[in-house]
DODREN-538234 format. One record per residue (C-alpha): residue number from 1; residue in one letter; z, y, x. Coordinates in nm, 3 decimals, always signed. Layout:
<rs>
(NUM 'a' (Z Y X)) ...
</rs>
This chain:
<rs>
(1 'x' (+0.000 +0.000 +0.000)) (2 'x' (-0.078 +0.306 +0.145)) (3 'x' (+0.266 +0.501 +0.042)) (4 'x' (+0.410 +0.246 +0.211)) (5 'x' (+0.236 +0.334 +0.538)) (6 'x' (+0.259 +0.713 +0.510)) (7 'x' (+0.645 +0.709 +0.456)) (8 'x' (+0.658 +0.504 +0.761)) (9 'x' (+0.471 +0.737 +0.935)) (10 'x' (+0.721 +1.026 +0.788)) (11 'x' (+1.013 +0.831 +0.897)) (12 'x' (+0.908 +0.880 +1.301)) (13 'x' (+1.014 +1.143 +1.512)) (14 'x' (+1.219 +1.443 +1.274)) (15 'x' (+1.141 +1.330 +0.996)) (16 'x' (+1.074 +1.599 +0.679)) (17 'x' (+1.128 +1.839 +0.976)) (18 'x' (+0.815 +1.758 +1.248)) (19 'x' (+0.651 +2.023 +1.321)) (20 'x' (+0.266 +2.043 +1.166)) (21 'x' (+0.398 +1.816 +0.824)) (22 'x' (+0.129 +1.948 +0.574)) (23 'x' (-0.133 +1.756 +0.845)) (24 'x' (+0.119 +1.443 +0.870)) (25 'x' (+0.142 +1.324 +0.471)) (26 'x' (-0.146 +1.158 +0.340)) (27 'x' (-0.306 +1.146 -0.024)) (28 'x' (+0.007 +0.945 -0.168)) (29 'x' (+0.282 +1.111 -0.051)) (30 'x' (+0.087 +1.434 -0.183)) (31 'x' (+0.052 +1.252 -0.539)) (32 'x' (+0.420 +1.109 -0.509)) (33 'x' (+0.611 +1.433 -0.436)) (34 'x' (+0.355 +1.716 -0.620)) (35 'x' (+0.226 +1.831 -0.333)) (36 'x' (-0.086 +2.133 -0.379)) (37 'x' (-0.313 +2.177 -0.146)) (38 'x' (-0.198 +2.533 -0.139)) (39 'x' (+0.139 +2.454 -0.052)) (40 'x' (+0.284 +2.598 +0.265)) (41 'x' (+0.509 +2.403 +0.541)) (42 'x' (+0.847 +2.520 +0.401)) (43 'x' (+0.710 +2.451 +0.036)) (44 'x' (+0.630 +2.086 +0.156)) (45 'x' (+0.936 +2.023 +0.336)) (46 'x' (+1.163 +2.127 +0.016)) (47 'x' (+0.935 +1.912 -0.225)) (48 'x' (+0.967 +1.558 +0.023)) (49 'x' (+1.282 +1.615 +0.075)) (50 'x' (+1.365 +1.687 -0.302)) (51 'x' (+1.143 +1.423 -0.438)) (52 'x' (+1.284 +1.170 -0.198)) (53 'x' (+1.644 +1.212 -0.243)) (54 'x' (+1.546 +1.179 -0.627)) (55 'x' (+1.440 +0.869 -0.589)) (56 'x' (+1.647 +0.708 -0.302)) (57 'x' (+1.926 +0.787 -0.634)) (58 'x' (+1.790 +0.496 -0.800)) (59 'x' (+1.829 +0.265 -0.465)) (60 'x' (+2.179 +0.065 -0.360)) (61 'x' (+2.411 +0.318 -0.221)) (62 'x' (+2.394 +0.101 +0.155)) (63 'x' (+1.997 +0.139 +0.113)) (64 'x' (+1.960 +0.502 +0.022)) (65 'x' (+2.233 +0.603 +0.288)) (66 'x' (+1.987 +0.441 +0.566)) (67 'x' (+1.666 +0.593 +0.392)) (68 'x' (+1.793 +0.970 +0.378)) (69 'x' (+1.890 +0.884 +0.768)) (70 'x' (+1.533 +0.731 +0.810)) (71 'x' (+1.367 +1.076 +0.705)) (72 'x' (+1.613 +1.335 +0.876)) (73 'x' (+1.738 +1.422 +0.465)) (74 'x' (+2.102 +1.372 +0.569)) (75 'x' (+2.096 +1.266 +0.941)) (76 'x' (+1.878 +1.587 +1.195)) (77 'x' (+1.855 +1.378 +1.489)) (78 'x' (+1.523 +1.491 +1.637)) (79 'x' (+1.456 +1.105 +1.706)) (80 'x' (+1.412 +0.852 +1.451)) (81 'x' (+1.594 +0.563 +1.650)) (82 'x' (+1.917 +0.839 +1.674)) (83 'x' (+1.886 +0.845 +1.334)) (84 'x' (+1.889 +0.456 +1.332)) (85 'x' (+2.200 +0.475 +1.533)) (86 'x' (+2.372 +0.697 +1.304)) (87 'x' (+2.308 +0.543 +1.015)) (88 'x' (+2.436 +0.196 +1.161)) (89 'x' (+2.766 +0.329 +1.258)) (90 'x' (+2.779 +0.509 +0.898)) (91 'x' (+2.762 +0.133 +0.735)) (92 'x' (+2.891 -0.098 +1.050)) (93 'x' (+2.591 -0.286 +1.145)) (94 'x' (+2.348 -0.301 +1.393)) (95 'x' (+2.049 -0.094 +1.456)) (96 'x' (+1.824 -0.405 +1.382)) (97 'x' (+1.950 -0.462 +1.069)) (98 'x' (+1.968 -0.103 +0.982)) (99 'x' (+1.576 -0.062 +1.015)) (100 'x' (+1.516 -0.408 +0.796)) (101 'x' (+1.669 -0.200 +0.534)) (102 'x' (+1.536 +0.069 +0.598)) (103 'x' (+1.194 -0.115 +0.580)) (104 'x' (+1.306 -0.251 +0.220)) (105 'x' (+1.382 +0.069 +0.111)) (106 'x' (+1.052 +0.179 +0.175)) (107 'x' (+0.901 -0.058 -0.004)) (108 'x' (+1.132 +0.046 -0.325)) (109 'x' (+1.035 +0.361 -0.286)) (110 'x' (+0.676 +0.276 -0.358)) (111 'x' (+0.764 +0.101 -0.640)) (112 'x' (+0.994 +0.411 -0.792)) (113 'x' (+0.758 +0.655 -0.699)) (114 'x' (+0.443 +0.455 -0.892)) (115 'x' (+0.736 +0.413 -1.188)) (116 'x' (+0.891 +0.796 -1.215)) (117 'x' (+0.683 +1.069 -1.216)) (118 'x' (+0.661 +1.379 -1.062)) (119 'x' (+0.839 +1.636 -1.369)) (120 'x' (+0.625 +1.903 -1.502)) (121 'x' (+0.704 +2.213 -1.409)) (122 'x' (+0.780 +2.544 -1.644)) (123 'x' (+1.067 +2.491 -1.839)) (124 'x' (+1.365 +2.202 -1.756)) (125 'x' (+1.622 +2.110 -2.071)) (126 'x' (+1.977 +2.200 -1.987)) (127 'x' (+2.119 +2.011 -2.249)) (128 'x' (+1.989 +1.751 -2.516)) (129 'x' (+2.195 +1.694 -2.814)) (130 'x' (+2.070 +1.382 -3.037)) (131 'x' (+2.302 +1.294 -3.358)) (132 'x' (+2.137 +1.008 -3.546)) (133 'x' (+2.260 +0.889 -3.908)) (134 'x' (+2.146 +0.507 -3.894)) (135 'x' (+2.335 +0.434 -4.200)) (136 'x' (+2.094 +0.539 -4.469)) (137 'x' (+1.805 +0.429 -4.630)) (138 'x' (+1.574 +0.674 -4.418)) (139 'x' (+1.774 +0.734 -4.089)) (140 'x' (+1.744 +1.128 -3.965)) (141 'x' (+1.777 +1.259 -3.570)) (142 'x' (+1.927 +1.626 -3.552)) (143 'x' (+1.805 +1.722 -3.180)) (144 'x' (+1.965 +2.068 -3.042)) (145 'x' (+1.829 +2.142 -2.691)) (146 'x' (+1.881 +2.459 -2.475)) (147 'x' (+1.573 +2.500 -2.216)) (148 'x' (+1.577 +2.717 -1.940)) (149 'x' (+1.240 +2.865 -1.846)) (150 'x' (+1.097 +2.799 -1.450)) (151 'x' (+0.827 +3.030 -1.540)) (152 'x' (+0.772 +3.399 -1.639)) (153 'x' (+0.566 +3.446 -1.974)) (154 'x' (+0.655 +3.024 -2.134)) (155 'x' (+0.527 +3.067 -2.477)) (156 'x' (+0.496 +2.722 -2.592)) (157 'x' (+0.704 +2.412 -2.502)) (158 'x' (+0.590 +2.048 -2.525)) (159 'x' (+0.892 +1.859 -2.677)) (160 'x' (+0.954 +1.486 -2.552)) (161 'x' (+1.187 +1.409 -2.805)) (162 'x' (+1.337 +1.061 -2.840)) (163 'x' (+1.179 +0.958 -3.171)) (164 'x' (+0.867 +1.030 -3.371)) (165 'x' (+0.828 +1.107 -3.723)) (166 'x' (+0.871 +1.409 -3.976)) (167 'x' (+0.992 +1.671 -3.821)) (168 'x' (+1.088 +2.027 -3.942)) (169 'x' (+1.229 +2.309 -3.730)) (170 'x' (+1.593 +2.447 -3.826)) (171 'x' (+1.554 +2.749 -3.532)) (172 'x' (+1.381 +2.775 -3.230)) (173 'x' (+1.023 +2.835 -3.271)) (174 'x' (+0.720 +2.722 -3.506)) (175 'x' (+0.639 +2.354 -3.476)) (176 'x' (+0.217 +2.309 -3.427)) (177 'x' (+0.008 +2.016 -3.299)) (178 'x' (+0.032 +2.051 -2.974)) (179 'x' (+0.419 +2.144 -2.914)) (180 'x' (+0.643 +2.433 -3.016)) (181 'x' (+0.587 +2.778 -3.021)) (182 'x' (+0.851 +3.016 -2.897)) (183 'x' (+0.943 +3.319 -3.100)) (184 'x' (+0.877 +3.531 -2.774)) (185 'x' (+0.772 +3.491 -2.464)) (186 'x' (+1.028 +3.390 -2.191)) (187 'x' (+1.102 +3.525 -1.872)) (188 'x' (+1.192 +3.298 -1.549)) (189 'x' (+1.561 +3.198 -1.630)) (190 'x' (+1.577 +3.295 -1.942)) (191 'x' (+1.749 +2.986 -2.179)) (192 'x' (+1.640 +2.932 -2.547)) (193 'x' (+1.788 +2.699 -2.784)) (194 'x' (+1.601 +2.481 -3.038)) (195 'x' (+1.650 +2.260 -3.313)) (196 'x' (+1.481 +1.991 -3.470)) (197 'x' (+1.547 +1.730 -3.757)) (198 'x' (+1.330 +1.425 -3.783)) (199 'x' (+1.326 +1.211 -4.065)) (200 'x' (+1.180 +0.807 -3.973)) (201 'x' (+1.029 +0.566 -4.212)) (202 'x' (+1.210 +0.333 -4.010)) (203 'x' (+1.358 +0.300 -3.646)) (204 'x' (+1.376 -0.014 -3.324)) (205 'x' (+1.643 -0.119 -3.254)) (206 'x' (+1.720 +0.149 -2.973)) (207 'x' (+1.685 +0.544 -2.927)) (208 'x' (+1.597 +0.643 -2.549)) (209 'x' (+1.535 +1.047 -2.430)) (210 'x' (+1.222 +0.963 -2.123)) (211 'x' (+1.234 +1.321 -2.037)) (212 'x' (+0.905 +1.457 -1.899)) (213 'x' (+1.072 +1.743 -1.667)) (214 'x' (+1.401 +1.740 -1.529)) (215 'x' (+1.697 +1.729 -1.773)) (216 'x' (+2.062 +1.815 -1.658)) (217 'x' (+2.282 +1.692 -1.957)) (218 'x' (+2.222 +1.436 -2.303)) (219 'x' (+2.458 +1.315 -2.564)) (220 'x' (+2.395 +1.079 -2.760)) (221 'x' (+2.530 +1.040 -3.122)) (222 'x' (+2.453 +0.719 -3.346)) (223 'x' (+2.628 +0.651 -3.659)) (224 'x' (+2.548 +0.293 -3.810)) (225 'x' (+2.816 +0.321 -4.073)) (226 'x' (+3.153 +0.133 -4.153)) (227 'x' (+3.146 -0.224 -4.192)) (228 'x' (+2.767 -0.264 -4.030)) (229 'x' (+2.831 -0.176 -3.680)) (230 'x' (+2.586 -0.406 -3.439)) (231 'x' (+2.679 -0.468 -3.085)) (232 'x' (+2.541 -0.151 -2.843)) (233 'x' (+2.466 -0.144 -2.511)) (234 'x' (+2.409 +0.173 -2.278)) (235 'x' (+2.070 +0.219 -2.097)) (236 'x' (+2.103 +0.426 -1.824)) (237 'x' (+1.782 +0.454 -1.607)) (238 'x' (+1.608 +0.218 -1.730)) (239 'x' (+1.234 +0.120 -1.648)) (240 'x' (+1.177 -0.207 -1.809)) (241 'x' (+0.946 -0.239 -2.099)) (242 'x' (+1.230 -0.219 -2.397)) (243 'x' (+1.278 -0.585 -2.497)) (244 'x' (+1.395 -0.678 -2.150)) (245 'x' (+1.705 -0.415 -2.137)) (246 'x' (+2.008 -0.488 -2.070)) (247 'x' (+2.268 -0.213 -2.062)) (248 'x' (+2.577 -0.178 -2.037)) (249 'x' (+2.810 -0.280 -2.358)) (250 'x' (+2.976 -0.011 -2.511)) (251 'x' (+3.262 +0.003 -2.816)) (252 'x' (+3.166 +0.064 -3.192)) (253 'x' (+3.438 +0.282 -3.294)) (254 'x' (+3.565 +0.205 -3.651)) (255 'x' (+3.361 +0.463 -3.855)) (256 'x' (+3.098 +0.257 -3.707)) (257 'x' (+3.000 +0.510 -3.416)) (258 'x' (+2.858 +0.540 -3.060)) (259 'x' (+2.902 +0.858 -2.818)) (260 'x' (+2.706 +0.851 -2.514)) (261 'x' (+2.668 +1.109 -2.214)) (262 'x' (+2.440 +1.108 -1.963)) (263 'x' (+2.392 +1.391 -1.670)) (264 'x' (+2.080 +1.439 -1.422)) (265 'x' (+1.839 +1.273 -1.560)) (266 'x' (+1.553 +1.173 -1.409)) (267 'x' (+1.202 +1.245 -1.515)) (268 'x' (+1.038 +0.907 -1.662)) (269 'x' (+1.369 +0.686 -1.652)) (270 'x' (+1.533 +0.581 -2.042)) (271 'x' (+1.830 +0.688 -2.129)) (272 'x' (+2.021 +0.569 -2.453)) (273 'x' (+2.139 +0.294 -2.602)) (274 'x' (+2.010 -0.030 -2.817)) (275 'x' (+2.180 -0.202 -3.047)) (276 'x' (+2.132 -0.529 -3.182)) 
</rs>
């Protein structure tokens, strides 16, 4: 895979810090961390580094110790093999098997990067409310966001909300075909809050937020109703296709409820729950 062979080539020498980077990362590392081809050394440095720590989040905490070493993230060594060093004192083992892992998590990294997008940039959600009522005979989603614009002059916001179905707009904006329209224009850090209530024919048997663009906090609501609860597990993360989750199991309290939280999300992972 050719990722695999231009983070190995990133790895040597100092790492997201060698001199001349924008001529040292290939066409998938470009693609992998939203790279332009307008985008300046500094600019590159801060969107490896970012992109990589992202997803070394997702790896096992003695792999992505050893792969922020490997690329100078967390370790400045000017010398990858220093690096090596440090990193093998950090989790007492040897430099050889330091760079085996180090080699694995390279290959994971692939793998996440082909599985989680790069966000979209212009607006990120600061918070994600969901409140479901399960227990009726068409179950309704009350979603309250706040976004906070990356942009100067957002207009218009494309919504990935965690169900489909009839939706109507309680304040926020005017609801269209392609997205949501914002009563005015928004400046760069400017926040706006939105809400939406969808009403489903019917629902699967979980409710997962995929955020598109970054998303800081999301809680999670589900009412099934007294004396119906099913068993729920949590999905944090998740990237299997949804009949293979597993989750975490989490207590049904006796008006036949389910609070979740989840913070720092990351773009193209499920979070939620499923029930069964």
């Amino acid at each position: 895979m050719s990722l695999v062979r231009e983070l190995k080539a990133l790895r040597k020498g100092r790492g997201v810090f060698a001199g001349r980077l924008t001529e040292r990362i290939g066409p998938g590392l470009r693609a992998a961390c939203g790279v332009a081809d307008d985008d300046g050394p500094v600019t590159v440095r801060q969107k490896l580094s970012a992109r990589l720590t992202e997803l070394a989040e997702h790896l096992p905490d003695d792999l992505r110790l050893v792969t922020l070493a490997a690329f100078a993230i967390s370790a400045r060594q000017p010398l990858y093999q220093d690096r090596v060093s440090w990193a093998a004192m950090q989790v007492d083992r040897d430099s050889r098997t330091v760079r085996r892992r180090v080699d694995e998590a390279i290959d994971q990294l692939a793998e996440l990067a082909a599985a989680v997008p790069v966000a979209a940039g212009g607006w990120r959600t600061a918070e994600l409310c969901v409140a479901a009522a399960l227990d009726r005979d068409r179950p309704e989603v009350l979603e309250r966001r706040r976004i906070v614009a990356d942009q100067d002059d957002l207009r218009e916001l494309e919504l990935d909300s965690p169900v489909a179905g009839e939706a109507d707009v309680f304040y926020g904006g005017t609801l269209t075909g392609a997205g949501l329209v914002l009563p005015r224009p928004l400046s760069r850090g400017e926040s706006h809050d939105v809400a939406v209530r969808v009403r489903l024919s019917s629902l699967p048997p979980y409710l997962v937020c995929v955020p598109g663009r970054p998303c800081d906090r999301f809680d999670l609501r589900l009412r099934f109703g007294r004396g119906s609860a099913p068993r729920v597990w949590k999905l944090h993360g998740a990237f299997q296709p949804a009949p293979q989750w597993q989750g975490d199991p989490q207590p049904v309290d006796r008006a036949g409820e389910v609070h979740l939280r989840f913070r720092s999300l990351t773009p193209g992972l499920a979070y939620g729950a499923r029930w069964e």
